[in-house]
N, C-alpha and C positions, 0 to 999 in steps of 0.2 A: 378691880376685876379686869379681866384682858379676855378679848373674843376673838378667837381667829377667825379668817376669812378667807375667801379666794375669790377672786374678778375671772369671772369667766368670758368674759367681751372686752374689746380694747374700752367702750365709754361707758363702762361699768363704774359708777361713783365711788370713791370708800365712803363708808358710813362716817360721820359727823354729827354731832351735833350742833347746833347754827349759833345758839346764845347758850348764855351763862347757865339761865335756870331750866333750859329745856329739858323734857325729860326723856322724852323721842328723838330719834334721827330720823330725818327724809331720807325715804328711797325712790329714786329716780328707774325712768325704761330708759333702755339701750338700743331703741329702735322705734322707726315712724309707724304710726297707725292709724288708722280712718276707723270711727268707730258707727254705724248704721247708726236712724232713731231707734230706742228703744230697747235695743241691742245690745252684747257684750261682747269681749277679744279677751285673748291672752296678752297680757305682754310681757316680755322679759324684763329680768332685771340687772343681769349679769353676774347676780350675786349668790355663792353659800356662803352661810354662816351655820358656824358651828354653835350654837348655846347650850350655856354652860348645864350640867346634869338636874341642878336641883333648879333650873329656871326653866320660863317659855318664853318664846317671841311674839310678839301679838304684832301684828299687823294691820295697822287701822289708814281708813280714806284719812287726807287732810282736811282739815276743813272750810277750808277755801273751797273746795274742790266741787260743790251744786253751783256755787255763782259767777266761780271765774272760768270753770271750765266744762261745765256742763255735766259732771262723772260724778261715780259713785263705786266703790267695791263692792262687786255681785253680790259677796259674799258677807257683807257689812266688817268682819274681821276676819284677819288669817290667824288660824294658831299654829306654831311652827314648833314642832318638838326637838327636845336635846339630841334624838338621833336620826334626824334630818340633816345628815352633815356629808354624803355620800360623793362622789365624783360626776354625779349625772343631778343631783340637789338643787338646781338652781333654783332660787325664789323665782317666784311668778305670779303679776298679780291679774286677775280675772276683773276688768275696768267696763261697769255700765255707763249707756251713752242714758240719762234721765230727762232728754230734752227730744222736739221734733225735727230737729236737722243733725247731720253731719256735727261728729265732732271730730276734730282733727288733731292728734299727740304727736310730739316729735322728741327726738331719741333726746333727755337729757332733762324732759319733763319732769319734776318730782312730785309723785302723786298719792304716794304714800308717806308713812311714817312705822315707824318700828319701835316698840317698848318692851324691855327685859320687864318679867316680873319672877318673885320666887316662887317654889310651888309647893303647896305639902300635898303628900300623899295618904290619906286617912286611910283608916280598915276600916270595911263596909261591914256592918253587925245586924243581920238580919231580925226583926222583932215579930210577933205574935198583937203587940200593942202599942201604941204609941201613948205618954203618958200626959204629954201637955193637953191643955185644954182646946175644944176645937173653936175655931176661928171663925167659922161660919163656910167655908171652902173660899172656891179662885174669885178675887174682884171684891173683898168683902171691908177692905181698909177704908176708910176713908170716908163714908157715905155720906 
């Protein structure tokens, strides 16, 4: 499979993957930032990527990222659709500060990562009943 791309900032990273069996690439900011406690920022990435039709990009923190740098993605994951690929596109990821000082990013930080998965798309079949057996409702596995 081949992904096109575009760097939108000169310290826009390409995508990479770092070892053999990884299955994510790191995505790095293209820019300094001071992050408040408690608090969250944008930062850039410099990056579109096109993905492919029948996949998604998921977006997840590193997981380094609570001990060595104090951050977390606001958003725990991005999901980035196949036509998310536009000329104003750029990834961007929303970076919480989960400590009580200052955190401080600098352009070239890699604080995400990024994972192709495939996708199917079912048809939704509305019922009158549902026929398995009930379960007890939410919380009921395990007691």
């Amino acid at each position: 499979m081949e992904i096109q791309f575009k760097r939108n900032h000169p310290l826009a990273q390409i995508p990479e993957y770092k070892t053999h069996g990884a299955v994510a690439f790191d995505i790095a900011i293209v820019e300094d930032g001071n992050i408040t406690p408690r608090q969250m920022t944008k930062f850039r990435t410099g990056l579109i990527i096109k993905v492919p039709s029948d996949h998604a990009l998921i977006i997840a923190s590193r997981s380094s990222n609570p001990i060595k740098k104090g951050i977390g993605l606001a958003n725990s994951i991005g999901i980035i659709d196949s036509d998310y690929c536009g000329p104003d596109d750029e990834l961007h990821l929303l970076i919480s500060n989960i400590t009580d000082a200052d955190v401080a990013l600098k352009a070239g930080d890699r604080v995400a990562q990024g994972l192709f998965i495939p996708i199917t798309k079912p048809r939704f079949i509305e019922m009158d009943e549902m026929q398995a057996p009930n379960r007890g409702g939410f919380g009921t596995t395990g007691r």
